[in-house]
N, C-alpha and C positions, 0 to 999 in steps of 0.2 A: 537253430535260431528261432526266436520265440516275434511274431507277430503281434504286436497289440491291436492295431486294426483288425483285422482275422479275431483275435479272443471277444475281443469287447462288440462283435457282431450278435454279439447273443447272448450280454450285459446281463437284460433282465432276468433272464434263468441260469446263468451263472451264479447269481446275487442270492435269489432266494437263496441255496442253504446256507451260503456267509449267515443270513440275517438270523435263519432257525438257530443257525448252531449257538450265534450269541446269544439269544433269547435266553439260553441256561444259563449262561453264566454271569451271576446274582453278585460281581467286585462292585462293591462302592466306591472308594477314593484308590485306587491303586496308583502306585508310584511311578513303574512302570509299562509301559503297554506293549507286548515287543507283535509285530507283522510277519511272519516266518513266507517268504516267499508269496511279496507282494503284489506281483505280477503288473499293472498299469496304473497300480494305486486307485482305483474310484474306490475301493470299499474298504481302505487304511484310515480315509478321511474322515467315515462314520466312527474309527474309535478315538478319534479325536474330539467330533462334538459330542461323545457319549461322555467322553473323561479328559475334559481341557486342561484341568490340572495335573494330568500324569503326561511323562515323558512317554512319546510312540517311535518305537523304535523299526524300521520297515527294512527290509532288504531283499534282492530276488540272488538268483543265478542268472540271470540273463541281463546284458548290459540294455536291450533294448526294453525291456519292461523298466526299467530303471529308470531310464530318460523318460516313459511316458510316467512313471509316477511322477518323479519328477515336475514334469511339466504340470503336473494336479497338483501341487504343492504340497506334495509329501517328502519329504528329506531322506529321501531311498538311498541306498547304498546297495553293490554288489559283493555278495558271500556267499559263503556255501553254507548250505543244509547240515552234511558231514560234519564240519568241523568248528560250527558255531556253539557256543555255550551262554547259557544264558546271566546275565547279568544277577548279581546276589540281591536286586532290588525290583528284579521280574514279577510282579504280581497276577499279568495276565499275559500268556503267552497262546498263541491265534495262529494256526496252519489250515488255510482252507483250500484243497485238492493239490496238494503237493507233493505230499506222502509216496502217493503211488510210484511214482517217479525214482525212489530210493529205496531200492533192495535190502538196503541194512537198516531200512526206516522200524524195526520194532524194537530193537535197540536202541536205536537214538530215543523213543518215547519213552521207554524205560529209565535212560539216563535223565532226558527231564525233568521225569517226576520225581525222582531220587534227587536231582539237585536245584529245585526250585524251593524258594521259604515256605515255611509254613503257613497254611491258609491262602498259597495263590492256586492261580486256577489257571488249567490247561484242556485246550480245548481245538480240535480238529476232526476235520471232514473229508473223505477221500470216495470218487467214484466207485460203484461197485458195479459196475455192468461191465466188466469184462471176459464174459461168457456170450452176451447176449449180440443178435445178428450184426448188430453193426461194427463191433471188434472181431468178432470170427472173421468175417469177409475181408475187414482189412486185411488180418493176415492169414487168411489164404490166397487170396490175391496177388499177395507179395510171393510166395511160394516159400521152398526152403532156401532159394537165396538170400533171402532178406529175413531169417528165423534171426541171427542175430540182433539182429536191432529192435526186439520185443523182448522185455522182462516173464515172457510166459504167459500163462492162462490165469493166473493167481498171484499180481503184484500186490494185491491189498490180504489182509490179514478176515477173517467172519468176527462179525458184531463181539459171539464170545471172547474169541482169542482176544481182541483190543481191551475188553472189561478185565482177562487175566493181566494184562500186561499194568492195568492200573488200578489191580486188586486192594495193594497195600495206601493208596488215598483216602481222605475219607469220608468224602462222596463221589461214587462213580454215575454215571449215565452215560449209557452206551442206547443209540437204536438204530434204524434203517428206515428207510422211506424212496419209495419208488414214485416221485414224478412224472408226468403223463404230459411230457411237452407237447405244445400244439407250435408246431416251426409250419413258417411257410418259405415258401421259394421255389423253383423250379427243381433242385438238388437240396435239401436242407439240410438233412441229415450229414450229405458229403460235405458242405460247408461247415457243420457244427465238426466234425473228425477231422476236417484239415487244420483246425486253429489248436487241435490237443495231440489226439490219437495219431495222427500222420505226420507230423515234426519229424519223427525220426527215420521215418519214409524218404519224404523230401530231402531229409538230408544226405541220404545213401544215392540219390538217384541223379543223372543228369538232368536234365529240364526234357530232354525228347524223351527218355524215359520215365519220365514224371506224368509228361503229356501220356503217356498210354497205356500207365499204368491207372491214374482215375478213367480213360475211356472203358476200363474193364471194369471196374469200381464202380463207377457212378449207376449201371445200370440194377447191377446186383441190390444195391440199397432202396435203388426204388423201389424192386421188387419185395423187399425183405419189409420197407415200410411204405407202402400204396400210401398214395395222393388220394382224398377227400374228397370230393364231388365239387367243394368252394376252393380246389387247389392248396390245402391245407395238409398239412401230415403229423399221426399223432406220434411221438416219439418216448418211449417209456425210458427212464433213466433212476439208475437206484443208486442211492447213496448212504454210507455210512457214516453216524456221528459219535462223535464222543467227547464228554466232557468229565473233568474229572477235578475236584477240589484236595490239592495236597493235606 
């Protein structure tokens, strides 16, 4: 179960690479706008006032991200990632950190760009730090009882591979960028992984087993990322973009 309170705690650096990723992509009048897994809607509304006259199409997997688009006035709907196809009038089609989440997601991109019109434009962003300390810790934390409920050490695809997969478009741009968040709070870091990385934690565990599973967790991250002298903590986070013009 997906929290929008919890995601939307950390709004404005979630947002930045939504914004970077559209920056590339150069549709004028597109017909349609489609949202691929719109999570609370604040940044569906921006392809809205970017492109009034196209139809935006928004949808999550989670019914509760849905009601909070929703309630932002976006016309959300629940589907899935898997078995959604895009409509024959998709001009611009938008996945911002969903990807990760679906094992069979380089195929689906593939299938995309193979069935989207000529001249639209597909364009997504997917976290890349799932190497670095604060995914390791989660799951070693969890031990090998809870290895199931992790996709592995490598749910996303290297910069390269996603530029192969949308070789045949005909303009690709693919790159990475590591952000250097500055969170504060007394746990930041635990709070930024309990709204994404720990959903499927949470879901596996009782509440008393919840409770002592972050008592074990919370300290490892402090140490992994030290608090600042003003109570600040710098958190590096790397992400990968791609955009590509059919």
């Amino acid at each position: 179960m997906w929290d929008p309170a919890q995601y939307l705690a950390f709004a404005d650096h979630r947002a930045r690479p939504f914004y970077e990723l559209m920056a590339r992509v150069r549709a004028s009048e597109p017909r349609r706008v489609v949202d691929v897994g719109c999570g609370p809607g604040n940044l569906t509304v921006s392809l809205s006032a970017r492109w009034p006259a196209a139809v935006v199409e928004a949808f999550d997997s989670s019914p509760e991200m849905v009601e909070a688009a929703r309630a932002a006035g976006v016309d959300a709907r629940v589907d899935d990632v898997t078995t959604w196809r895009p409509a024959p009038d998709t001009d611009v089609l938008v996945s911002n950190a969903v990807l990760q989440w679906i094992p069979e997601h380089p195929s689906i991109v593939s299938g995309w760009a193979s069935s989207l019109p000529s001249g639209a434009w597909l364009a997504f962003q997917v976290p890349g730090n799932f190497t670095s300390p604060s995914h390791r810790l989660v799951r070693e934390v969890a031990g090998e009882a809870l290895a199931h409920v992790f996709r592995g050490e490598k749910p996303v695809l290297s910069p390269v591979e996603y530029a192969g997969l949308l070789g045949d478009c005909s303009t690709v741009d693919v790159w990475e960028t590591t952000y250097v968040q500055r969170l504060s709070g007394p746990d930041p870091v635990l709070e930024w992984v309990t709204g994404t990385a720990l959903r499927p934690v949470r879901a596996a565990l009782s509440s008393a087993d919840w409770g002592a599973y972050l008592a074990e967790l919370a300290p490892r991250l402090r140490e992994a990322y030290p608090a600042r002298a003003d109570g600040t903590t710098w958190f590096p986070f790397r992400r990968i973009f791609a955009v590509a013009r059919v």
